[in-house]
N, C-alpha and C positions, 0 to 999 in steps of 0.2 A: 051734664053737658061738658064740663070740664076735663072729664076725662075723656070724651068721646073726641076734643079738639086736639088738647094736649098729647095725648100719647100718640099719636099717630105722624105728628109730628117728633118727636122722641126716637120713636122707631127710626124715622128718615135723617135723623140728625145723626144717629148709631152708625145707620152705612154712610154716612159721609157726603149728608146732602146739607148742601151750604143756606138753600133757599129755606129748606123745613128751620135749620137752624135759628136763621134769623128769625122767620115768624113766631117761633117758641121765646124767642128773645122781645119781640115786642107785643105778644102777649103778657108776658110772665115778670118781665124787667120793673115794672112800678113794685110788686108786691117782694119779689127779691128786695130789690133797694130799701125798700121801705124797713123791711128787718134787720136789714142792716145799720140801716142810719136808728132804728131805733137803739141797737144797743153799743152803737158806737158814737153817737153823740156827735161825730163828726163828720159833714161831706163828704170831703177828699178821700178819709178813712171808708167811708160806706160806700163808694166808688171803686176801690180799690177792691172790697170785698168782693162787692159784685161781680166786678170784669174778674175775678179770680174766681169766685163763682161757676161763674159758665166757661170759663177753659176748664173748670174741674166737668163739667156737664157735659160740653163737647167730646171731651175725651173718656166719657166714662156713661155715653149715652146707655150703653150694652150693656151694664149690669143693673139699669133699675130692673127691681123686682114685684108685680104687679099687686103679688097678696100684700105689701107689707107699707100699704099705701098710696096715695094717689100720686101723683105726677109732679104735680105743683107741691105737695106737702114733704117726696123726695128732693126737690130742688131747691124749697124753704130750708131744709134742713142743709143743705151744702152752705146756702148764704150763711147759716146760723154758723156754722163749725167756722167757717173763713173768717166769720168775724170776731168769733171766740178767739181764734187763733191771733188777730190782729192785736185784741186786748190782750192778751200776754204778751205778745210782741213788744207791743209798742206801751202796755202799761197805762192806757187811756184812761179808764174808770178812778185809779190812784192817782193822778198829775194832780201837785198841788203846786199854785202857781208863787213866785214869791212877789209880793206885792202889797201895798197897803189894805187888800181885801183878801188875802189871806185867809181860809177859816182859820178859825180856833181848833185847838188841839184836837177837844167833843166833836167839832163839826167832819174832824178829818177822820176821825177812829171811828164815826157813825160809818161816813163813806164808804172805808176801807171793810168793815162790817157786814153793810149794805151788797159791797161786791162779791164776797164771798159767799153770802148767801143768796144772791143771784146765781153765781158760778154753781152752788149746790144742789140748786133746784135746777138748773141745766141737765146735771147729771144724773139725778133722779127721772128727769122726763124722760132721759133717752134709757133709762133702765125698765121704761114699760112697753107694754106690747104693741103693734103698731096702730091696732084701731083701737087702743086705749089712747096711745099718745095723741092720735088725731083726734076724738073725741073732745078729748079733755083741750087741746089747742084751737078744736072750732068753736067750741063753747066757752071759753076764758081768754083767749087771746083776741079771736077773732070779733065776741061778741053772739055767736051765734045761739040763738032760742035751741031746747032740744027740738023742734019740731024742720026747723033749718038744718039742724044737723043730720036729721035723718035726710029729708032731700038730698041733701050732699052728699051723704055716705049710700045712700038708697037701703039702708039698712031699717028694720022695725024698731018702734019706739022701744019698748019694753029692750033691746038689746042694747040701744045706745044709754040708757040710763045706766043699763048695767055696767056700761063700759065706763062712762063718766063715773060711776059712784066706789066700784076694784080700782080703778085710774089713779082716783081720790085718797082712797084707803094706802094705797101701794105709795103714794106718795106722802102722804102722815108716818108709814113707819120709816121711805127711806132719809128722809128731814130729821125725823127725832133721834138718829144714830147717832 
């Protein structure tokens, strides 16, 4: 169903239709944001992503590519990059505040740890194939059963394990480099 609503508006957002725009906007805007505020930690910063987000989307309706993912999982992946980019930016994940609650040294070398190995596994997800990477993001990010990701993907069972389980594997070797 989502692709049936989504891309159709996509396509009208492509040649330059203001009204498809918007509705792709208030469909699609809670779950952008949402990615964003999760890995930016911050409002205003997950805001900015967004509205940077969708001028990337507006202006770049015409090259989504229909094999290589859904609609909403191409426009997840913009909020994602914007707000990647925001954290190197702005250096969010690393701020350590000076203060009498200060972590401790451990607390701050875990963080900075922690960030880097988030950053890693960023990079590995976007090194696999695109119904792998969806796969493995509707079932582990999303929450979703294999039997919901089939719906979603309208793909057979027996192929989405497959994809979740290469996904998986692909992702164990490129972590342990």
């Amino acid at each position: 169903m989502e692709h049936e609503t989504l891309f159709p508006l996509l396509c009208k957002t492509a040649e330059g239709d203001k009204k498809a725009f918007a509705e792709l906007y208030k469909i699609t805007s809670p779950q952008l944001y949402a990615v964003a505020l999760k890995l930016l930690k911050r409002p205003e910063l997950a805001d900015e992503a967004t509205q940077d987000a969708y001028i990337k989307i507006w202006h770049n309706a015409g090259n989504y590519q229909r094999g290589k993912g859904t609609v909403l999982t191409w426009m997840v992946s913009i909020a994602r990059y914007r707000a990647l980019d925001l954290i190197r930016y702005h250096n969010v994940r690393n701020e350590v505040e000076l203060n009498d609650d200060a972590p401790s040294g451990v607390e701050t070398t875990q963080a900075v740890k922690l960030g880097a190995e988030q950053a890693k596994l960023a990079t590995c997800l976007d090194e696999l194939e695109g119904p792998q990477r969806q796969a493995i993001h509707l079932a582990y990010v999303n929450g979703m059963s294999h039997q919901e990701v089939v719906n979603h993907l309208a793909s057979p069972l027996g192929t989405i394990k497959s994809w979740i389980r290469r996904g998986l594997q692909s992702l164990q070797r490129c972590l342990s480099l």
